[in-house]
C-alpha positions in Angstrom: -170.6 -83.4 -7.5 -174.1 -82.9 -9.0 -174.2 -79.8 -7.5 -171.2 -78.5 -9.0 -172.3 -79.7 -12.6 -175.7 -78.3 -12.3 -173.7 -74.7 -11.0 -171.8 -75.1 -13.9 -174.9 -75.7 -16.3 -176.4 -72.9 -14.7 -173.2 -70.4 -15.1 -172.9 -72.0 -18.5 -177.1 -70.9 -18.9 -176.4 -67.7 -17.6 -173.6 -67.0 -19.9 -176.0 -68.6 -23.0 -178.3 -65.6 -21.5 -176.3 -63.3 -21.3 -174.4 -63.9 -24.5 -178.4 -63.5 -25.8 -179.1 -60.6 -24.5 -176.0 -58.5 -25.5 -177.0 -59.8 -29.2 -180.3 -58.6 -28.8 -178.9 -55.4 -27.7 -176.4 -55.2 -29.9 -179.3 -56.1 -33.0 -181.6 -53.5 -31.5 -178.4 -50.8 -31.9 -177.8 -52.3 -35.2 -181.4 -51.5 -36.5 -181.2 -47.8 -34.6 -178.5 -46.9 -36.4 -179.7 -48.3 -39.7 -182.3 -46.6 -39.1 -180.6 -43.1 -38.5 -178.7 -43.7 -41.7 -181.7 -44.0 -43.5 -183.0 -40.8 -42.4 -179.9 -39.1 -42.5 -179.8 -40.4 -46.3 -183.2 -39.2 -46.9 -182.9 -35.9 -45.5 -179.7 -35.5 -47.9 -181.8 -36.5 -50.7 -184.4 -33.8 -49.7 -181.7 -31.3 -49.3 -180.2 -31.7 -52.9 -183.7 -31.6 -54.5 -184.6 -28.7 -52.8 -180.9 -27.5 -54.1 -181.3 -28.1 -57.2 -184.6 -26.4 -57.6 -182.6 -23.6 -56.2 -180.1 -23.4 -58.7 -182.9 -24.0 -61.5 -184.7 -21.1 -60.6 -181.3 -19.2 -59.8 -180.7 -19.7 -63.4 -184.2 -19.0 -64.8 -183.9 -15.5 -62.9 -180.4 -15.2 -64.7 -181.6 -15.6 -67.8 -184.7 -13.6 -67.5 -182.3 -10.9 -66.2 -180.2 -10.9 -69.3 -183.3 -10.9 -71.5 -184.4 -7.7 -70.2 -180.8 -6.1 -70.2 -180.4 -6.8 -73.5 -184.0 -5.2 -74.3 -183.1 -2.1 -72.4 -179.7 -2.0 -74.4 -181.7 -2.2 -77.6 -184.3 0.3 -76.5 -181.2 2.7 -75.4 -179.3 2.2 -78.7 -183.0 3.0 -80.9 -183.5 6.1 -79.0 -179.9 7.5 -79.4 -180.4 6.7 -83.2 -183.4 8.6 -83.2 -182.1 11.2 -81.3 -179.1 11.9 -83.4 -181.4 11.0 -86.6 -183.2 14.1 -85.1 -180.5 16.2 -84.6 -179.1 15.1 -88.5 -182.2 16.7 -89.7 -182.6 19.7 -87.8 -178.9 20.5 -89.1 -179.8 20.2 -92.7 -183.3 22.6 -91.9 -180.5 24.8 -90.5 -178.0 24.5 -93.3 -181.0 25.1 -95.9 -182.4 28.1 -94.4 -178.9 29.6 -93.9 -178.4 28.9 -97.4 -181.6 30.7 -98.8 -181.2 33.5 -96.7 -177.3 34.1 -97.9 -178.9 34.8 -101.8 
């Protein structure tokens, strides 16, 4: 009879153990994975600030880039006033001339 309790303490020792040792396993997992998630996390973070600086300097090229259009408009519209202010008053030297030369 004392041999069948003490096999049963055992068993019920070996079960304690093993019970143990599955939760230690099963902690180990628990901080692995935490673990992963953090990093996972992180590099997320990283990923949307490197984004974000991205789509900031996307932006600043944008806006640069519409700057210098609307330069080169203004620059196109100055010289076509010129131009045609140019051709206005070679007309009028024409018109003049023609006019002295009629009398």
């Amino acid at each position: 009879m004392a041999a069948a309790a003490a096999a049963v303490e055992s068993d019920s020792e070996e079960d304690e153990d093993e019970e143990f040792d599955r939760g230690e396993r099963e902690s180990a997992q628990e901080d692995v994975e935490g673990e992963g998630i953090k990093r996972l996390a992180l590099a997320i973070e990283r990923f949307g600030e490197v984004y974000e600086r991205v789509e900031s300097e996307k932006l600043k090229q944008m806006v640069d880039l519409e700057k210098q259009r609307m330069k080169f408009a203004k620059d196109l519209e100055m010289e076509r006033m010129r131009i045609f202010t140019e051709t206005q008053i070679q007309l009028e030297k024409i018109k003049k001339e023609a006019r002295g030369r009629s009398f």
